[in-house]
C-alpha positions in Angstrom: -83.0 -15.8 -17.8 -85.3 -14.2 -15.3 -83.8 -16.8 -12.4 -80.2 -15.4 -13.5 -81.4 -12.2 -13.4 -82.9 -12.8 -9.3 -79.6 -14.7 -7.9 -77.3 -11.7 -9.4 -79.7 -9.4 -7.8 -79.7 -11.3 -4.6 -76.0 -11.5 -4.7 -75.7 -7.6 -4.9 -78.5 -7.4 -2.3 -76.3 -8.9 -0.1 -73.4 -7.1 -0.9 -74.8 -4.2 -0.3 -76.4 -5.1 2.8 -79.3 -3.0 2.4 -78.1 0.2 2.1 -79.5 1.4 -1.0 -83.4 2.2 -1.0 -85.8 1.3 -3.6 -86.2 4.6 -4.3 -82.3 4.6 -4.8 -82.9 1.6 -7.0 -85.8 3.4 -9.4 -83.6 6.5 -10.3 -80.9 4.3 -11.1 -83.0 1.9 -13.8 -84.7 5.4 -14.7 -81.2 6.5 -15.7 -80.2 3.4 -17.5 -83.6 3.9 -19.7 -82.4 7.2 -20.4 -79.2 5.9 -21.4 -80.2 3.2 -23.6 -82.7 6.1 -25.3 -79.7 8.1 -26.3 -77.4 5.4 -27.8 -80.0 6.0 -31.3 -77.7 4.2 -34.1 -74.2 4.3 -33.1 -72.2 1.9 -33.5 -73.1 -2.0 -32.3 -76.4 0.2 -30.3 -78.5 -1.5 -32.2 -82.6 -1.2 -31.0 -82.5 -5.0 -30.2 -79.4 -4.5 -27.4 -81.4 -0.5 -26.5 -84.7 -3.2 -25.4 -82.7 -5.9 -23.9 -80.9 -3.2 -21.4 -84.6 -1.7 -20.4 -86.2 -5.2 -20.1 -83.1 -6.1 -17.8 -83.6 -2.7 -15.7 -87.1 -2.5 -16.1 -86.9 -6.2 -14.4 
């Protein structure tokens, strides 16, 4: 999984040529987190799927 996870980075990498910061790239995984926090029990948001999406971000 983590080598799927590093080519579909690299491929938006690329696509983007650079032009987002890391910086950029923290608040954005920050705000998925946050997300994933605030799905609680709705509906197929389970707490399995709410820690996949943060290791995936957090990765």
């Amino acid at each position: 999984m983590a080598d799927e996870l590093v080519r579909i980075g690299k491929v938006h990498a690329r696509l983007l040529r650079g032009e987002l910061t890391g910086k950029l790239w923290n608040v954005v995984a920050e705000t998925f987190i946050d997300c994933t926090l605030e799905w609680g029990d709705r509906r197929c948001r389970s707490e399995t799927v709410r820690k996949a999406w943060a290791l995936i971000v957090a990765f």
